[in-house]
KEKE-3310 file (N, C-alpha, C; in steps of 0.2 Angstrom, whole numbers, plus 5000, padded with zeros to 4 digits):
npx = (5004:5011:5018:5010:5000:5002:4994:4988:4990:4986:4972:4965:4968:4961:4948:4945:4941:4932:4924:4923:4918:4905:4901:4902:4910:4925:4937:4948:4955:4966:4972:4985:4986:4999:4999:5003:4999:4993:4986:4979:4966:4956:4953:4963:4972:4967:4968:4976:4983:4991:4991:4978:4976:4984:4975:4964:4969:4971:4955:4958:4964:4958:4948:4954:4957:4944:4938:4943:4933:4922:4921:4927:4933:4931:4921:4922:4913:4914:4910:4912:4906:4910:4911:4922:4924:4916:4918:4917:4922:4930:4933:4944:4946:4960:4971:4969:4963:4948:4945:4934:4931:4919:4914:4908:4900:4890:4881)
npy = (4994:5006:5022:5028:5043:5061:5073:5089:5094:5106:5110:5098:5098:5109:5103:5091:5097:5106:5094:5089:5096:5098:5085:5082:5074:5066:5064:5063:5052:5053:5040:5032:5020:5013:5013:5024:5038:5053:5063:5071:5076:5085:5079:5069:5064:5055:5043:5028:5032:5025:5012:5011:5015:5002:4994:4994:4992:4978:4980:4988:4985:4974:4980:4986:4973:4969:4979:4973:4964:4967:4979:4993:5007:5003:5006:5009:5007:5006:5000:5002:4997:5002:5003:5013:5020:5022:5020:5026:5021:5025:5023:5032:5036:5024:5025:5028:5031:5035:5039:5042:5047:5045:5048:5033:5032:5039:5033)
npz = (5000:5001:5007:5020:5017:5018:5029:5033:5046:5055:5048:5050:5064:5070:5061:5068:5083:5081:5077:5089:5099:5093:5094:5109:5113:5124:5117:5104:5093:5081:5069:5060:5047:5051:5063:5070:5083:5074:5077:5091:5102:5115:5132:5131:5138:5150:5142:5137:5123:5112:5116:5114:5100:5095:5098:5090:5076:5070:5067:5058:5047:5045:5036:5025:5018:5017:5007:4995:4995:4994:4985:4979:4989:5005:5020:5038:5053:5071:5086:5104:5120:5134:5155:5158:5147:5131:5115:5097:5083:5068:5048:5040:5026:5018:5026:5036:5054:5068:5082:5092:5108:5123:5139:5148:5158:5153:5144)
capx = (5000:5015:5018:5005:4998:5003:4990:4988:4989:4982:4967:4964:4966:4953:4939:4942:4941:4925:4918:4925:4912:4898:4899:4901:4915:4926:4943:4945:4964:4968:4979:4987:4986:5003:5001:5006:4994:4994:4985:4973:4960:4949:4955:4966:4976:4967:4969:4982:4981:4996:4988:4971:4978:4987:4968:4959:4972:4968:4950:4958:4967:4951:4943:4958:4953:4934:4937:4943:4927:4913:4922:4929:4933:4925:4921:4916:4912:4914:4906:4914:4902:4911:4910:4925:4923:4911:4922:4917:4929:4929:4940:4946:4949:4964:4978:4968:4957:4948:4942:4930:4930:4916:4913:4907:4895:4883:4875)
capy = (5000:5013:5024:5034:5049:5065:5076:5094:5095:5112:5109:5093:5098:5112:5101:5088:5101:5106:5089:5085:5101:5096:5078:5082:5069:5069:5067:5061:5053:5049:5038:5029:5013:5010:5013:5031:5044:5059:5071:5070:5082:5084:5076:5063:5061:5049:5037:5024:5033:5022:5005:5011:5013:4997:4987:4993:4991:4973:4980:4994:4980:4970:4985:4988:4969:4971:4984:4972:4960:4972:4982:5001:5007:5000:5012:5005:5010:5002:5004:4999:5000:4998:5007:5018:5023:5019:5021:5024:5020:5027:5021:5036:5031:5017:5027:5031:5029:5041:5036:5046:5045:5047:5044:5027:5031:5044:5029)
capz = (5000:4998:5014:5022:5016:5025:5030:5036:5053:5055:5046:5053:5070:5067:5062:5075:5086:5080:5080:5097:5102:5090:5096:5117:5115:5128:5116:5096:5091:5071:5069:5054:5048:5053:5071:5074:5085:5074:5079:5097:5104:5119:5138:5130:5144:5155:5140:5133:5115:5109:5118:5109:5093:5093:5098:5084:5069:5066:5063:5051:5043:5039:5031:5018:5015:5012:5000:4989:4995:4995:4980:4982:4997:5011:5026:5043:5060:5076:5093:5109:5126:5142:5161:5158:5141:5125:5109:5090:5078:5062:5046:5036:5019:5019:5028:5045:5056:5070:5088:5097:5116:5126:5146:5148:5162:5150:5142)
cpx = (5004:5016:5012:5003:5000:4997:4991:4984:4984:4975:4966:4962:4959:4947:4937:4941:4934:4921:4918:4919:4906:4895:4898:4906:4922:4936:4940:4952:4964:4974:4981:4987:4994:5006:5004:5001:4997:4991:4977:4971:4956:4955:4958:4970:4973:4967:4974:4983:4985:4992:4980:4971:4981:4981:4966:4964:4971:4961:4951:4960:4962:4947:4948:4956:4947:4935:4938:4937:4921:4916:4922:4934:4929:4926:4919:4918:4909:4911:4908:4912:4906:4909:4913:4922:4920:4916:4919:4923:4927:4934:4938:4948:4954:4969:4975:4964:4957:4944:4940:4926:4922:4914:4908:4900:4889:4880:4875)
cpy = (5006:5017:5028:5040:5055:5069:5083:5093:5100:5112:5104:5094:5105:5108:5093:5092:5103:5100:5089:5090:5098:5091:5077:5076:5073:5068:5063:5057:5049:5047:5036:5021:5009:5011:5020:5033:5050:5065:5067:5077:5079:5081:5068:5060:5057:5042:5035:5026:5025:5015:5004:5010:5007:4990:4989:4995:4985:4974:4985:4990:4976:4974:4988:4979:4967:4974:4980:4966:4965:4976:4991:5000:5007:5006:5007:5011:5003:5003:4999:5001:4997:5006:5013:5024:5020:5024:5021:5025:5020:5027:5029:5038:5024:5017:5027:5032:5033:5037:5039:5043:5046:5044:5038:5027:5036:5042:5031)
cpz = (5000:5008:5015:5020:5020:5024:5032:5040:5055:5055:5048:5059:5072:5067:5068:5082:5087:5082:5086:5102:5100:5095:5105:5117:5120:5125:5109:5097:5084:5074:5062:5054:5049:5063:5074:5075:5080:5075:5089:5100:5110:5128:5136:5137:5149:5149:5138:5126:5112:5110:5114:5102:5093:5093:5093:5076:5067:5062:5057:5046:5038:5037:5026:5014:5013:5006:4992:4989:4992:4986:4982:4986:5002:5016:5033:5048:5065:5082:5100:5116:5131:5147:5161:5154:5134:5120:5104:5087:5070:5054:5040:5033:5023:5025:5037:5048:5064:5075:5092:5101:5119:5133:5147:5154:5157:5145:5135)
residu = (UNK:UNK:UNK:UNK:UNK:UNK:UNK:UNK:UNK:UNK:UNK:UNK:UNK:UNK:UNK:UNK:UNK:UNK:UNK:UNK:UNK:UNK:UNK:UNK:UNK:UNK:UNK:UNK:UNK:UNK:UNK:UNK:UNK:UNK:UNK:UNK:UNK:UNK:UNK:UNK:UNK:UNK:UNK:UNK:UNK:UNK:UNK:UNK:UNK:UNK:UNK:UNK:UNK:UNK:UNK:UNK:UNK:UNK:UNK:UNK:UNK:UNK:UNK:UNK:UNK:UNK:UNK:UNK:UNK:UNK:UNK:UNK:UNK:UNK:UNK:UNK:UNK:UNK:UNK:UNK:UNK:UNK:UNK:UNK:UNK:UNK:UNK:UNK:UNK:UNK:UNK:UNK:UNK:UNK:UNK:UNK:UNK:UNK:UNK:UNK:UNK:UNK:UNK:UNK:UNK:UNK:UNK)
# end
């Protein structure tokens, strides 16, 4: 798949910024699909970004796989409900994918 795309930061962090408002989330982190955090927003800090990003690469992984099942580019989303924190996971085209936090107890 060639290396990663780069992106602007700037602008990136801009509209996650926004979303992070829209949505009442309580952080966002893009990552890539080679396991780096690039950009994080919101009260990141009480999470593992690194430890996060490295659980949900196998599912970025099986959605560059689909793409050639399903045809295109496949898109998905993920949803992960625990006590601490409920997570979606969002893939970002091929290269990267987006995990918006929210506190676990507000249902």
């Amino acid at each position: 798949m060639g290396p990663v795309p780069e992106i602007n930061v700037d602008h990136s962090q801009a509209t996650l910024e926004s979303l992070l408002t829209d949505l009442g989330a309580m952080a966002i982190i893009l990552s890539s699909r080679t396991g780096d955090v690039i950009l994080e927003v919101g009260a990141v800090g009480y999470l593992d970004r690194v430890s996060l990003t490295q659980a949900i690469l196998p599912t970025m992984k099986a959605n560059i796989t689909m793409k050639d099942i399903v045809g295109g580019n496949a898109s998905a989303l993920q949803f992960y409900d625990g006590t601490d924190y409920d997570v979606f996971v969002l893939s970002v085209g091929l290269h990267h994918v987006m995990a918006i936090v929210f506190d676990g107890e507000g249902g």
